[in-house]
N, C-alpha and C positions, 0 to 999 in steps of 0.2 A: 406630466406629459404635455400639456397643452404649453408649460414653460418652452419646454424641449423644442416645440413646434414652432414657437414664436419667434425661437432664439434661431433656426434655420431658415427661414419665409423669408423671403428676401421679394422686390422688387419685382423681378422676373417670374415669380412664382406667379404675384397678385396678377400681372399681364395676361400668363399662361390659364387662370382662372376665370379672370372675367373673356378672356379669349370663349373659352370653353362654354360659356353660360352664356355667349352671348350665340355664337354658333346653334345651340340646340333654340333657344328662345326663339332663335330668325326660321328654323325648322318646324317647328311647333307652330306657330303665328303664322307664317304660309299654309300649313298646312288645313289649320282648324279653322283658322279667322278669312285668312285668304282665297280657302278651299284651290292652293293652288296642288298641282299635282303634284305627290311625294318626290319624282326624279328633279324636277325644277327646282325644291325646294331643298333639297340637299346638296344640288350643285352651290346654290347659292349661299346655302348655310354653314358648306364648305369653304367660298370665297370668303367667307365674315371672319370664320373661324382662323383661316389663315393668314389673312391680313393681318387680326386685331393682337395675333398670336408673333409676331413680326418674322413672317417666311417672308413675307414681300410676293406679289403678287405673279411672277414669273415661278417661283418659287412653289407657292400655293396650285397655281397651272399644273405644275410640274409632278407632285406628289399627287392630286388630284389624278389625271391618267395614267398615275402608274397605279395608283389604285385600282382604279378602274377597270385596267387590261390584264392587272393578275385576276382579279376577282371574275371576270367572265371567263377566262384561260381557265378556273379551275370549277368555283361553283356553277357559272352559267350552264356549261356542256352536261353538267350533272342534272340541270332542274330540266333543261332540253328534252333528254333522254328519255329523263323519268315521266313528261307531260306526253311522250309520243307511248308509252305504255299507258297511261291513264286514255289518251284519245281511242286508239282500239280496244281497252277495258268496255269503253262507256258507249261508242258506234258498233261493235259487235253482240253486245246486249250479254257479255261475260256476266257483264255487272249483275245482270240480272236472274245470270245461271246460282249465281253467288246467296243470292235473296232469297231463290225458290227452293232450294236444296235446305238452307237452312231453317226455313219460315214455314213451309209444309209438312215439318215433324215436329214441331216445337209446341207444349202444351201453353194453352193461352195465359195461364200464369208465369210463364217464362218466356214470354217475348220481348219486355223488356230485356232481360240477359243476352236476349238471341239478336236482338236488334245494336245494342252496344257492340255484338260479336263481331256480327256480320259489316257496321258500319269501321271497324278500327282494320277489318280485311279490306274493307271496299276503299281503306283510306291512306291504305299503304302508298298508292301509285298516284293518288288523286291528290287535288289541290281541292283548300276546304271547300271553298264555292260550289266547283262542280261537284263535289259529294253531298253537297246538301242538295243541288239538284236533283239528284237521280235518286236519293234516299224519302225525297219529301210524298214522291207517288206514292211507295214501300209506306211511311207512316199513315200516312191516310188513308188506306186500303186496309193496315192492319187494325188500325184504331176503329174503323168504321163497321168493320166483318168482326173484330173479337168484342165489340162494346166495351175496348178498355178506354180509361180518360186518354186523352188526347197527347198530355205531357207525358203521361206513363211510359207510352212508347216511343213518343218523340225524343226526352231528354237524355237516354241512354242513349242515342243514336248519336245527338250531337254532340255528348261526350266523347265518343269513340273517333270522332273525326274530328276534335278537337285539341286531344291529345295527341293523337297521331300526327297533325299538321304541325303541332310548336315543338316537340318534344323529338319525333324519330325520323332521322334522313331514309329517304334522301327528297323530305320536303326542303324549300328553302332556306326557313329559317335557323336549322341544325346544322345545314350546311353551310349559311354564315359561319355561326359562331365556332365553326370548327377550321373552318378557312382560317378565322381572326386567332384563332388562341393555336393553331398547330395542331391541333389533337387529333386521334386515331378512330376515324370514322366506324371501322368496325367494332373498338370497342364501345363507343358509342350509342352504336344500333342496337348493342349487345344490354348493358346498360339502361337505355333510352324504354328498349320493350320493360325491362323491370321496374322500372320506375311507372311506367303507364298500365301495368295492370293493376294495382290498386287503386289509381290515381281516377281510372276509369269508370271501376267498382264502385268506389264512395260517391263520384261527379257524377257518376251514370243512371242506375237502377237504386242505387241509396238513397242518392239526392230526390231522385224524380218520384220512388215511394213515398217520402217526407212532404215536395211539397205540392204533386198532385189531390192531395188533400185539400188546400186551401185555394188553390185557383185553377179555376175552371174554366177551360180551353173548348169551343168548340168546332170542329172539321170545318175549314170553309169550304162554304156550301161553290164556290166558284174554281175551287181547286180540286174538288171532287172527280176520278174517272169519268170520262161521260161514256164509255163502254162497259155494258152490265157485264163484270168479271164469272168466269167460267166455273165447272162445277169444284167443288172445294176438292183437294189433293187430301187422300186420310193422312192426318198428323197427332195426331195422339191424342190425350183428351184434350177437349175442350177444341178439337177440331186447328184450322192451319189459317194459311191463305192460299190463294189456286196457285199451282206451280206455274203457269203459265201468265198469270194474268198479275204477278206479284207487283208492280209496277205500274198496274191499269191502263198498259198501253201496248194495241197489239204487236203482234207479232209480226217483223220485216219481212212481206213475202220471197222477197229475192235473196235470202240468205238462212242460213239453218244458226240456233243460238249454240255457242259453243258450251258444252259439257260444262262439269261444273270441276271437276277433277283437275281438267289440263287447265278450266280457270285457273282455280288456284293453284297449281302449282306455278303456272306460268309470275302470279303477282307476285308469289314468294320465292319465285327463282335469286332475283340481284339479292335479295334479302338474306337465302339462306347462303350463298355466295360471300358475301363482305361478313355473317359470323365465321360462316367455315376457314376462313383467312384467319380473324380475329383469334377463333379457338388453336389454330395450327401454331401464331405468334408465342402461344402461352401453352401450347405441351409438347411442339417439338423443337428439338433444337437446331442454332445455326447452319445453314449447308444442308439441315435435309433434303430430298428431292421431293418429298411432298410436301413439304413446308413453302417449296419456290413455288410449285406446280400452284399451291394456295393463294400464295402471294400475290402472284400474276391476277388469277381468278377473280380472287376478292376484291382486287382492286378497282374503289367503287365504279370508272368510268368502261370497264368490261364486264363490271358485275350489270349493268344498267344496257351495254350496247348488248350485251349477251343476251337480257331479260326483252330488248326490243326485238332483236331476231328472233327469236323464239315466239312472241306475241303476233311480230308478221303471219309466224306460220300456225298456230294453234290457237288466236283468237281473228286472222281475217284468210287464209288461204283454205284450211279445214271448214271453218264456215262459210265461206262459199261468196267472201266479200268481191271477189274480182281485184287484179292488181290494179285499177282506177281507182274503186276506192278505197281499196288500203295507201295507196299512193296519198290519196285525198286525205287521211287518217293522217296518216302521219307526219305528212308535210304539213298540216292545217294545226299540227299542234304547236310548233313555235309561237305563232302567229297567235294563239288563243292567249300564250302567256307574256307576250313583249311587254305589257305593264311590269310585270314581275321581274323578267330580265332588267329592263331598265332601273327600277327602283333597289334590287341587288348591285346594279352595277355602279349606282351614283353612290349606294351607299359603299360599294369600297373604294370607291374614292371619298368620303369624306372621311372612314377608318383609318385612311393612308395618312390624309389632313393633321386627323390626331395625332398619329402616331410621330410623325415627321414633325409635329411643332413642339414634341415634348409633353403635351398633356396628359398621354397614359402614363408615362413617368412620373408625374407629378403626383395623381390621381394614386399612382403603388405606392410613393413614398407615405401619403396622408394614409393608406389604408392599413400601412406598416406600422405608423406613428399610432392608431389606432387599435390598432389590433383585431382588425375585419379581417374576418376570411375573405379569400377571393369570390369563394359558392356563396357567401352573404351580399359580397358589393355587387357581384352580378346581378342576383336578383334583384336588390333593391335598386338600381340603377336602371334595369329593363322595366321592374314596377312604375318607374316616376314619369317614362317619357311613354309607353305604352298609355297609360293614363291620360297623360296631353296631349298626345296624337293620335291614339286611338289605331296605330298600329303596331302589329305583332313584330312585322320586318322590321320596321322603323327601329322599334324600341331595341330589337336584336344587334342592328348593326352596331348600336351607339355603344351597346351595352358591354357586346363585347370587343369593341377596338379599346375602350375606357378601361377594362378590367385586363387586360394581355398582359399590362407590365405587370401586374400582382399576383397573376398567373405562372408566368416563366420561371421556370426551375421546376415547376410539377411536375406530378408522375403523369404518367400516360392515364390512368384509371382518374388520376384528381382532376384535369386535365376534360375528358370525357366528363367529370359532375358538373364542374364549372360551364360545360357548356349548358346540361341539363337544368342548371339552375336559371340559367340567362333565357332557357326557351319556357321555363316555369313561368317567371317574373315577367316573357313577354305578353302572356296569355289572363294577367290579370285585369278583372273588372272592364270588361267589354261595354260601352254603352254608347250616348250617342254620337260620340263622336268617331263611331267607328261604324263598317259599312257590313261587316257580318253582325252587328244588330238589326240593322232596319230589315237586311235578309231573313232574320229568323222571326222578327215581328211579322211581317208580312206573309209568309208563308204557314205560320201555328195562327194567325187571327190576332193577335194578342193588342192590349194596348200598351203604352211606352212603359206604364206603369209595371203591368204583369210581366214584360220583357224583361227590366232590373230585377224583378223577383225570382226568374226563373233563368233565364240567360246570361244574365250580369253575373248573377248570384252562382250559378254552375262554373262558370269562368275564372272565378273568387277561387273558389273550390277546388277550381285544378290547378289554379298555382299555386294554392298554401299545402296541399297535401302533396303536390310536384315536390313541393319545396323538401317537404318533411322528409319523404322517400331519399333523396339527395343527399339529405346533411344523414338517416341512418345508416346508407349504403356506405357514405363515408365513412361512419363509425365500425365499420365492420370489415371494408376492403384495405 
């Protein structure tokens, strides 16, 4: 083989290579060394890559904003959408209708389970950040009232909205790799849930069983509610947390918290939307009129404006938010995520980079040569630069513009793994060169040490068992 290789490698290949290596190095190096911002740093690692790549710099311009203006034309409006149902989820206190309904009945030896539950629901619509915000009150109210360890109930939580953010759209990182690779969003989502429930299980209430044992976390005494929480709601044995107080932050006088029912159904409206598409694809046939009626439906950018209007009116008009501030909600949510916009948007312009200098081409033929799966070079490929830059998105976009050409000709289902695999491989070994560690250090107590042990180590976790899940669904679809 390696003959065979040598014997086609030509000149332009080596160009197209160190093109490529040189491009992420300049990505990586700004980003960790430079601490410059991930958008500057991919415009610019865009310009290396296409120069060194020889588009010639008019050229390089050129693929760069076509990048660019596809990728916000399709994924931007989707992460938009999804951020303005996460903004009334979290200002209407749904979130917390979500918490109390499920934490109130739940026996203190299952709050773990109930906490991974509850945060992988809370983390459909949310971006991981603000679910660790609004979840962090929840653990330390639950750990504090049930005297379980700290980790116990913590790690299951941030399993649940860990998986949820790398793995199932319509976070952003899903919705790269499916922009980059073609693939069918709803089977995806479809897919994405299956793989995250064990993935969850084992990173979540398994992991945090195993190794709340060894390190010991204690409540910081400065993140503690400072309002004495109300009387406990009966929840089964071993008692609950107050349905009111789950949170340990009162209650908005100027508004009623909305239900827990229209909660959730409102989170899981686009969701259940883009399967019922999915499932219509694959049992009825061409021309049906419920298949079109699906079609429309599902399709993610009405399943999400459908699940905002709806949220308008069952998490801020029923609740009594006033059209100011539901105005204020939902207009204030772009504006929360423009880092993310941006960082989605440079990065497809530098996907475009790739694609247009030949590198993913290059990149199929060695994997071909090879004999890598695509669901193998993905991951390993989001593993490597995930690792040096310490981002999930980062690592996603590279991962999958690099992996498309070894991709093309999939099914629509292998197509859907390779994305799974790429958001697996983005979420490995968190540490410190990423900013949802010092988040979860700072918030559990912990020092850098106990962090690699417990949040590096969970992160480990969800992408080798991501992985596993991936390559058996493969084995079986």
């Amino acid at each position: 083989m390696e003959t065979v290789l040598a014997a086609r490698w030509s000149a332009h290949d080596s160009r197209l290579a160190i093109a490529a290596l040189l491009g992420i190095a300049v990505v990586v190096l700004l980003i960790t060394w430079a601490k410059l911002h991930p958008f500057l740093a991919l415009i610019l690692g865009s310009g290396t890559l296409g120069v060194v790549a020889g588009l010639g710099p008019a050229d390089t311009v050129t693929s760069f904003t076509a990048g660019v203006g596809s990728t916000v034309g399709s994924v931007g409006l989707l992460i938009a959408l999804g951020a303005m149902i996460g903004a009334l989820l979290a200002d209407s206190g749904g979130a917390d209708s979500i918490v109390a309904a499920f934490l109130a009945r739940v026996p203190t030896r299952r709050l773990p389970w109930a906490m991974a539950l509850v945060a992988a629901i809370i983390g459909l619509p949310l971006f991981f950040e603000v679910g660790v915000v609004l979840l962090v009150p929840v653990v330390l109210l639950v750990a504090t009232r049930s005297r379980l360890p700290l980790l116990l109930v913590g790690l299951p939580a941030l399993a649940g909205l860990s998986v949820l953010h790398g793995l199932v759209p319509p976070h952003p990182g899903p919705l790269i790799a499916i922009d980059a690779l073609e693939a069918d969003l709803g089977r995806t989502l479809a897919l994405g849930l299956l793989v995250a429930i064990p993935t969850v299980i084992v990173a979540g209430p398994v992991f945090a069983a195993f190794i709340s044992r060894y390190v010991a976390a204690e409540v910081p005494a400065v993140l503690i509610p400072a309002r004495e929480p109300g009387p406990v709601t009966a929840g089964g044995e071993g008692g609950g947390v107050p349905a009111d107080a789950a949170t340990g932050t009162a209650a908005e006088p100027s508004h009623r918290r909305p239900g827990f029912l229209p909660t959730l159904l409102t989170v899981l409206l686009p969701v259940v939307l883009m399967l019922l598409r999915a499932v219509g694809e694959l049992a009825l046939p061409a021309g049906n009129s419920l298949r079109a009626a699906l079609d429309i439906a599902g399709t993610p950018m009405v399943a999400l404006l459908a699940g905002v209007l709806v949220a308008i009116f069952t998490l801020g008009v029923r609740a009594g938010l006033g059209r100011r501030r539901i105005a204020d909600s939902v207009g204030g949510a772009p504006a929360l995520i423009a880092g993310i916009l941006l960082i989605v948007a440079a990065g497809g312009g530098f996907k475009q980079t790739l694609v247009d200098a030949g590198v993913g081409d290059l990149i199929g033929e060695l994997a071909k040569g090879a004999h890598l799966s695509a669901i193998v070079l993905g991951w390993l490929v989001a593993v490597g630069i995930r690792v040096a830059t310490g981002s999930a998105t980062v690592a996603t976009i590279a991962a999958s513009g690099i992996v498309a050409p070894v991709a093309a000709g999939l099914s629509g289902t292998d197509l859907a793994l390779v994305v799974l695999a790429v958001g697996a491989g983005s979420l490995f070994f968190s540490h410190v060169n990423d900013a949802g560690f010092w988040l979860v250090k700072e918030y559990f107590g912990l020092t850098v040490g106990q962090t690699i042990a417990t949040w590096s180590v969970l992160e480990t976790i969800i992408s080798v068992v991501g992985l596993i899940s991936v390559l058996a669904l493969h084995l079986i679809l």
